[in-house]
C-alpha positions as CSV (number, residue, x, y, z in Angstrom):
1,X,12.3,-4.5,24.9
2,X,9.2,-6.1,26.4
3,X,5.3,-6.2,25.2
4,X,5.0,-2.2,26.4
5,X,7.6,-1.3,24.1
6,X,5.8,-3.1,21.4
7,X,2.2,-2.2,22.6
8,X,3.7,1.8,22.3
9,X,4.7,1.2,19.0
10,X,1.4,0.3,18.0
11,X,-0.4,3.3,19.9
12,X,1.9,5.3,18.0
13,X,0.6,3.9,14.6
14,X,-2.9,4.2,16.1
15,X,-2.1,7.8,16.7
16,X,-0.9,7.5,12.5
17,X,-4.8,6.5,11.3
18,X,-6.9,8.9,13.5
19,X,-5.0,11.9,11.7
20,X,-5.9,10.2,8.6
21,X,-9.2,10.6,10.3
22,X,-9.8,6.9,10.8
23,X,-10.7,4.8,13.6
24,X,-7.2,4.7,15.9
25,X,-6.6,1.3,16.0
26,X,-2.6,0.1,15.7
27,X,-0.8,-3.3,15.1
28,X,3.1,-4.5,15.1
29,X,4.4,-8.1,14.4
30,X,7.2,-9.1,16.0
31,X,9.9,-11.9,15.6
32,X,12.7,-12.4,18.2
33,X,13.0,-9.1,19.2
34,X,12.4,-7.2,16.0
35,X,9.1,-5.7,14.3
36,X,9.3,-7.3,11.1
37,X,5.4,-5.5,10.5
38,X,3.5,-2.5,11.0
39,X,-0.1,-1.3,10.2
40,X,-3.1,0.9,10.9
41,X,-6.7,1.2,10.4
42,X,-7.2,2.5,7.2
43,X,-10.6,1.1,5.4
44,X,-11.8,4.7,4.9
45,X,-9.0,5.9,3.0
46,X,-7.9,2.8,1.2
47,X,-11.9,2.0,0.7
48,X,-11.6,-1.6,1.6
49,X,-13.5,-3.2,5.0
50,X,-10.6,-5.3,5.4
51,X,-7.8,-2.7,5.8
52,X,-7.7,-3.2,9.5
53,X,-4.6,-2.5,11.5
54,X,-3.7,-6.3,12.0
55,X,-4.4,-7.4,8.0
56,X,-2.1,-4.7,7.5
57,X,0.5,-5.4,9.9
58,X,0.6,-9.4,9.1
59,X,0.5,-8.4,5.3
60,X,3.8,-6.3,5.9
61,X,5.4,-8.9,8.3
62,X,4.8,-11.6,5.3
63,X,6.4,-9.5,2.5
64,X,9.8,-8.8,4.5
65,X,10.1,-12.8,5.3
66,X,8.3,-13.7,1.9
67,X,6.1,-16.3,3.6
68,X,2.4,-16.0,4.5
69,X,3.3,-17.8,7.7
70,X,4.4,-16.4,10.5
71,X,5.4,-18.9,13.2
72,X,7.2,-17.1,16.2
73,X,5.5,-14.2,15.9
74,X,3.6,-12.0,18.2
75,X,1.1,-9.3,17.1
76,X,0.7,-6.8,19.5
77,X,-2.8,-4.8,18.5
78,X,-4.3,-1.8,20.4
79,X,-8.2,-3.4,20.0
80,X,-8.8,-7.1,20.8
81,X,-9.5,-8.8,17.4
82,X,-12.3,-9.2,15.4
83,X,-13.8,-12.3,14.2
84,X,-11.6,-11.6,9.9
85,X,-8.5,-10.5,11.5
86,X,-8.9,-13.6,14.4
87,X,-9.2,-15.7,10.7
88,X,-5.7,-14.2,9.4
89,X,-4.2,-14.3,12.6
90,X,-4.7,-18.0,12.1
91,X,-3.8,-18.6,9.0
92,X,-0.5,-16.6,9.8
93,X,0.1,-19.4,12.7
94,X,0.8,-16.0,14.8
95,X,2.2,-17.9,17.9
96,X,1.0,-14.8,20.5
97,X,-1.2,-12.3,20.5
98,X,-1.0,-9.0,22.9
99,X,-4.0,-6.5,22.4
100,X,-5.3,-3.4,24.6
101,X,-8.7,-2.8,24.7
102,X,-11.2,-4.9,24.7
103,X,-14.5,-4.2,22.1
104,X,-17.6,-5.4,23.2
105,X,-19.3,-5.2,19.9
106,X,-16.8,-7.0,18.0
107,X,-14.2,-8.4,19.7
108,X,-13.5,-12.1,19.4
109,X,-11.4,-13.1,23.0
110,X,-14.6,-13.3,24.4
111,X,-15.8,-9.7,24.6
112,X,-18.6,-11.1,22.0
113,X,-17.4,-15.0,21.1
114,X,-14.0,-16.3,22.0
115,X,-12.9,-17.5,18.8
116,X,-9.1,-18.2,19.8
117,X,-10.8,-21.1,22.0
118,X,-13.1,-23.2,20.1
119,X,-11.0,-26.3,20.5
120,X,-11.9,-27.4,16.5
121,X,-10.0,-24.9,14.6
122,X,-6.4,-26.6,13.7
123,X,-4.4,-23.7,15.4
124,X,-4.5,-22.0,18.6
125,X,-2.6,-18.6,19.2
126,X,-1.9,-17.6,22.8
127,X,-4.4,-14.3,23.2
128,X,-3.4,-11.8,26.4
129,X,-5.9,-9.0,26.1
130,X,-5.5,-5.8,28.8
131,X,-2.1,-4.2,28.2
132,X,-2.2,-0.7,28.7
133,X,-5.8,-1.4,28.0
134,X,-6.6,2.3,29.5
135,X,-5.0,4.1,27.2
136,X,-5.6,1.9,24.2
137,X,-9.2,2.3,25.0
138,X,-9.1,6.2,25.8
139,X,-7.8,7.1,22.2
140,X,-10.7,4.7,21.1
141,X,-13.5,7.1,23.4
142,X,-11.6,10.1,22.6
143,X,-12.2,9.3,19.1
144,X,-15.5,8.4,19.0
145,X,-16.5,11.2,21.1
146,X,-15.1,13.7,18.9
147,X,-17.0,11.9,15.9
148,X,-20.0,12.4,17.5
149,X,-19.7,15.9,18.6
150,X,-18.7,16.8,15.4
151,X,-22.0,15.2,13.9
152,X,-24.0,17.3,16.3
153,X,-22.6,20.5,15.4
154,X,-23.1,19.9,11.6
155,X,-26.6,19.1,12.0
């Protein structure tokens, strides 16, 4: 099982928060071979702006080892990080991070500010951003398109 496998798995929890009818954005943590944490976007439902699909997958990976460090792992994440989940993914000591899409209005690996490189910050994460960015990003248009459509019609 390589990072596609893993990416899928997190599409396919992306696919789990747009039916809850929130942004699709999906997140695994694995640890030598096994995903050990799952999550979704869910800040409408749960009504908290920091249920995002990684806080949620690195708050499941921590309860099952009992340890808010994660050394070892990889997060593999639809949507490149932004600048709160970078911060967790740093306190976790995530050792790799695999994401899809880009986001150009938030995203943290340089779309907006590369925060994974400023040198000063006591951890570094090895960030690879583009896998199977196409369709990570087309449930992301999709989406959004469907919001707006949906806006129009009602008014």
């Amino acid at each position: 099982m390589g990072d596609e496998y893993f990416m899928r798995e997190a599409i396919s929890l992306a696919h789990a928060a747009e039916c809850l009818g929130e942004v699709p954005v999906g997140a695994v943590v694995v640890r030598d071979g096994q995903i050990i944490g799952r999550g979704f976007n869910s800040p409408i439902g749960e009504h908290d702006p920091t249920a995002h699909a990684e806080i949620a997958a690195l708050r499941d990976a921590a309860r099952k080892l009992g340890n808010y460090r994660l050394p070892g792992c990889t997060l593999y994440v639809t949507l490149e990080p932004c600048a709160m989940c970078a911060g967790a993914i740093m306190h976790a000591r995530i050792a790799r991070v695999v994401y899809g899409a880009r986001d150009q209005k938030t995203g943290v690996h340089g779309s907006v500010v590369d925060l994974f490189g400023v040198e000063r910050l006591n951890f570094h994460a090895t960030v690879e951003g583009g896998l199977l960015a196409a369709e990570c990003g087309g449930l992301l248009s999709a989406f959004f398109a469907r919001r707006r459509r949906q806006h129009l019609a009602s008014g």
